[in-house]
Structure formats: C-alpha cells, structure tokens
C-alpha positions as CSV (number, residue, x, y, z in Angstrom):
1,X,-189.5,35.4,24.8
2,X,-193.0,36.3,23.3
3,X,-193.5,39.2,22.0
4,X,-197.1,39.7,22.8
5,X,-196.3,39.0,26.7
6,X,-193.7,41.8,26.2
7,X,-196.1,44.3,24.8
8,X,-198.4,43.9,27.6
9,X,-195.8,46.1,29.9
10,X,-194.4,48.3,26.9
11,X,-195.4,51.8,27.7
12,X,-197.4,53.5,24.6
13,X,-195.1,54.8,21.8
14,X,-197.5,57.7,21.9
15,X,-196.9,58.3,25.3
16,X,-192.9,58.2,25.0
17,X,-193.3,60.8,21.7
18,X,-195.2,63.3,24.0
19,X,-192.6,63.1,27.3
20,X,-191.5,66.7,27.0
21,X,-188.0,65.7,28.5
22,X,-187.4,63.8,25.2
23,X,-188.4,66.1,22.5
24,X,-185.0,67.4,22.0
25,X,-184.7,64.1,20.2
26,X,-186.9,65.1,17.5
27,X,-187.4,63.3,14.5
28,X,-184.9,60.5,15.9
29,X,-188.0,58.9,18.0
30,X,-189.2,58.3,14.9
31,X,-186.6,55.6,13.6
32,X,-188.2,52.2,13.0
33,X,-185.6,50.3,14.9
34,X,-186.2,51.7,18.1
35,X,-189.9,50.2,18.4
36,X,-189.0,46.9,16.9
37,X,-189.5,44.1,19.3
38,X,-186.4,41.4,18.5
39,X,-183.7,39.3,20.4
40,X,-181.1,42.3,19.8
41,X,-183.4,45.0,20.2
42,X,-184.8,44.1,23.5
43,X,-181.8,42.7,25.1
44,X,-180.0,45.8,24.8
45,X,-183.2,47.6,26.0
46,X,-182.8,45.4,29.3
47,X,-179.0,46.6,29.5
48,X,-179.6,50.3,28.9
49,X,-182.6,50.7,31.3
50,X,-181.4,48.5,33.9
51,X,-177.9,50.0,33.9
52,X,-179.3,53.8,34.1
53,X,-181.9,53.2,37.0
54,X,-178.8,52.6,39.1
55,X,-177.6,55.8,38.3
56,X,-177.9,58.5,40.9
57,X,-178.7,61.5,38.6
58,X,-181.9,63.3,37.6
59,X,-183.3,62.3,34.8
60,X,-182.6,58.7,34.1
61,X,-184.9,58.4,31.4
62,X,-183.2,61.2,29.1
63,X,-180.0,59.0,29.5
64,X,-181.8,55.4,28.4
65,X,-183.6,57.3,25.6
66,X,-180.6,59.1,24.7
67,X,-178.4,55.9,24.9
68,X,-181.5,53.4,23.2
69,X,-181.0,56.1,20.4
70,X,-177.2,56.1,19.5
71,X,-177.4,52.0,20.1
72,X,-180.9,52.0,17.8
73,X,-182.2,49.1,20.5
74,X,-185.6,49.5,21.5
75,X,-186.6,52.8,23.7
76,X,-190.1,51.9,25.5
77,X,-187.8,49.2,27.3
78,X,-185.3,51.2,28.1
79,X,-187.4,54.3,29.5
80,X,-189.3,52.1,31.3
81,X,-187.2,49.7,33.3
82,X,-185.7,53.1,34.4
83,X,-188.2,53.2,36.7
84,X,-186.7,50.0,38.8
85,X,-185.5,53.0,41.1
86,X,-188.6,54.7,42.2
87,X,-188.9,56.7,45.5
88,X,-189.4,53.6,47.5
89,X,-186.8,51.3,46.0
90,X,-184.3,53.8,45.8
91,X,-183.4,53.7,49.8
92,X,-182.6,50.3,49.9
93,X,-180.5,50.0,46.2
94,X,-178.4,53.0,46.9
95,X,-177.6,52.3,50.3
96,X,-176.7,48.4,48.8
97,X,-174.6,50.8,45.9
98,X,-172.7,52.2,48.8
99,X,-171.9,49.2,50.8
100,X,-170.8,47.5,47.4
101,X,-168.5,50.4,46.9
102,X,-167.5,50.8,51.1
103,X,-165.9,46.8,50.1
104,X,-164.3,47.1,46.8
105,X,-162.6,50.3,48.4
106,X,-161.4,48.5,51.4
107,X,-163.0,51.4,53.1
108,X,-164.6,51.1,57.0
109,X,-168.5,51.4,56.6
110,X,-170.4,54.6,58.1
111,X,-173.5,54.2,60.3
112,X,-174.9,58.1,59.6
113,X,-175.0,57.5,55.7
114,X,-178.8,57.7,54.7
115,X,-180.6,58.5,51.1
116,X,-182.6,61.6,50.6
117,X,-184.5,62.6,47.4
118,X,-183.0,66.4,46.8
119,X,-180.6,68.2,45.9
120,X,-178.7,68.9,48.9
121,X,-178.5,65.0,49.9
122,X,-176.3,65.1,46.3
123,X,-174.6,68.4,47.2
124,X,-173.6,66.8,50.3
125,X,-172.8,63.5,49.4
126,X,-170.6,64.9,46.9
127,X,-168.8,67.2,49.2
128,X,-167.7,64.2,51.0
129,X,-167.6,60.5,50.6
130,X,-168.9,60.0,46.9
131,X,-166.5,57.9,45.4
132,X,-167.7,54.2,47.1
133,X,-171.2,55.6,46.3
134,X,-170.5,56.3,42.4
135,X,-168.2,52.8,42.2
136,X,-170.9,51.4,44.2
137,X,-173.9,52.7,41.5
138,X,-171.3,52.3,38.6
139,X,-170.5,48.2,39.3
140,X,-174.1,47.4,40.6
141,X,-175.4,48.6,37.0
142,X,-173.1,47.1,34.9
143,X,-173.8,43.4,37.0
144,X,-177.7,44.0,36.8
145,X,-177.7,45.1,32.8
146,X,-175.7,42.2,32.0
147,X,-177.8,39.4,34.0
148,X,-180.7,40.8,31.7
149,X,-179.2,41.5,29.0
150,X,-177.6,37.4,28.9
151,X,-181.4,36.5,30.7
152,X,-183.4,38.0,27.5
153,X,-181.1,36.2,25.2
154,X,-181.1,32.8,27.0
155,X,-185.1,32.9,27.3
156,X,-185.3,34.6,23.7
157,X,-183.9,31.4,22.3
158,X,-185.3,29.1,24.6
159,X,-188.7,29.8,23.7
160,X,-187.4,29.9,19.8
161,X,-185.6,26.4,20.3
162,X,-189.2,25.3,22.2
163,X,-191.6,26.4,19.3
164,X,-189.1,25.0,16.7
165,X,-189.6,21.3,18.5
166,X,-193.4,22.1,19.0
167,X,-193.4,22.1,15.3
168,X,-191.5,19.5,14.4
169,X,-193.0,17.1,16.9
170,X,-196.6,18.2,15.4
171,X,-195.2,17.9,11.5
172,X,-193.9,14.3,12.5
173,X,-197.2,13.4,13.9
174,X,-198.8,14.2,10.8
175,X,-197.3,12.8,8.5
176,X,-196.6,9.3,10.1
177,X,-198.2,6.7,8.4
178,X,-201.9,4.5,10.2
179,X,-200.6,1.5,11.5
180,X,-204.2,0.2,10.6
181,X,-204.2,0.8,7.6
182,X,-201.1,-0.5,6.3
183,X,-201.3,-3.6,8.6
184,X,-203.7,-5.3,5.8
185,X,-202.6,-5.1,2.2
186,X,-205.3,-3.8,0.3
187,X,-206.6,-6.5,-2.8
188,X,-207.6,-4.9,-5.6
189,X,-211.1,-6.0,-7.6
190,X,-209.7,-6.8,-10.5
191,X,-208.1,-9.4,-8.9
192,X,-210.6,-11.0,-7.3
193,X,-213.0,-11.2,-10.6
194,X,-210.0,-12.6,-12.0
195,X,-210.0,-15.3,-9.9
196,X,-213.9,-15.8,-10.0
197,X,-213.3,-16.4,-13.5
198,X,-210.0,-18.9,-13.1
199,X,-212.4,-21.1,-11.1
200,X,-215.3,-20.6,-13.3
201,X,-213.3,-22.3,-16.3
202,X,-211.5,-24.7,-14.4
C-alpha cells in the first residue's frame, strides 16, 4: 500500500494536535511512532478506528486516539476512520448492530426499535433492551477491524512483493547481454595485419 496514496486522506497532524478533546494527551501526541506511516502502524490504525466507529458512545475519537496511543500505531488513521459512523450512516449500521445482536441472542426482533442522535435515545435504550444492541456494536467491530486490519497487510505486501519483481524484472533486462553483438565474434587488427603479412612473404 503506498504511502503517498495514504497521505492524501491523512488528516493534518496539525489539525489532530489542536482537537481540544485530545489535549489531555499532552506531550504523548508528540511520540514519533504515532505519525509513522508502516505495515504495523497503519494496520493497527485500520483496527482501532474501525472497531470504535461501531461504538455507540460519544466521543469516538478520544477512544481511537487514546487506544492509537497505548498501542503506539498511527493516530490520524485511527481518528479519522472514526468517522465511518457519521449522522447519516449511523441509522442504518446501528440498526444492522442490533439485528446482529437480536440473532446471536436467539431473541424475537422488534418493529418500534429506531436510532436517534441524543441522549435520551441512549437513556432509553439502556433502560430496556441494550444488551443485543451492545453484542450487536461489540461483534460487528471486532469483524470490520479485523477485515482491515488483515486487508492493509495483504495489500501492504502485495504492492511490496509487486515493486520487488518490478525491479528485478527491470535489473534482469539490463544487464542481459545484445544478441547482436555477440552473434559475430569480434577479430581483432592485429590479426588481420598478421595475416597481410603471412601472405606477403609467402
């Protein structure tokens, strides 16, 4: 996976430094691994983020940065696949959550649940029927940060495996030998005058 395609979509590192939210992380933000763009690095990003935007609590992105952090993998990646789960996405992923959790239960499914953005869609949910929604959010995170988590190391070292025979292929046409030029055995002059001469005296 190149790593300038990646840091086309990498939110700045100024602009993660500055998010009030994360300043309680202090001098931490300012560890070298956590902006370091490798196979390790960003495939742990892709688990972190991905597994905490499936999480149904406010702020998502304290949780990636805080977890990026204490697994030093790299923190624009993480903060910003947070934001898989959006206002408009969320609907439809959390309600999936919930019917994920409704099976693995064995529990009948309910026509009146519905997502709301607030507190008191929580507060309620929590009052009554949170437990396929939290399995639901719990299972659906793990499965997503693990398909990119594997996905960035498959394509990591695909690309690495590809530029590796690019190379090769290229070294191997360069040095291979003209067939035109070693089709003819080059004479050299000294043995032509000497022949001149052969003929000369005889």
């Amino acid at each position: 996976m190149p790593r300038k395609f990646i840091k086309r979509f990498m939110p700045d590192h100024k602009k993660i430094r500055e998010q009030k939210c994360l300043r309680f992380l202090g001098t931490c933000l300012h560890t070298p691994s956590l902006w370091h763009l490798n196979r390790h690095s960003v495939a742990g990003a892709f688990f972190i983020g991905l597994f905490c935007a499936f999480m149904p609590i406010p702020f998502q992105m304290v949780l990636a940065a805080v977890l990026a952090v204490f697994f030093q993998v790299n923190i624009p990646i993480s903060v910003a696949l947070v934001w898989l789960t959006n206002p408009v996405t969320m609907p439809p992923l959390f309600y999936f959550c919930y019917e994920i959790g409704q099976w693995i239960l064995g529990l009948p499914d309910k026509e009146d649940f519905h997502f709301e953005a607030n507190w008191q869609w929580m507060a309620d949910l929590f009052s009554h029927g949170w437990q396929p929604f939290l399995l639901g959010c719990l299972v659906c995170g793990l499965i997503v940060g693990l398909v990119g988590y594997c996905a960035v190391h498959v394509l990591w070292r695909s690309q690495v495996t590809y530029r590796w025979l690019n190379r090769r292929n290229k070294g191997g046409c360069r040095s291979k030998p003209d067939a035109g030029s070693s089709a003819a055995p080059k004479s050299s002059p000294r043995a032509g005058s000497n022949s001149q001469v052969n003929s000369i005296h005889s």
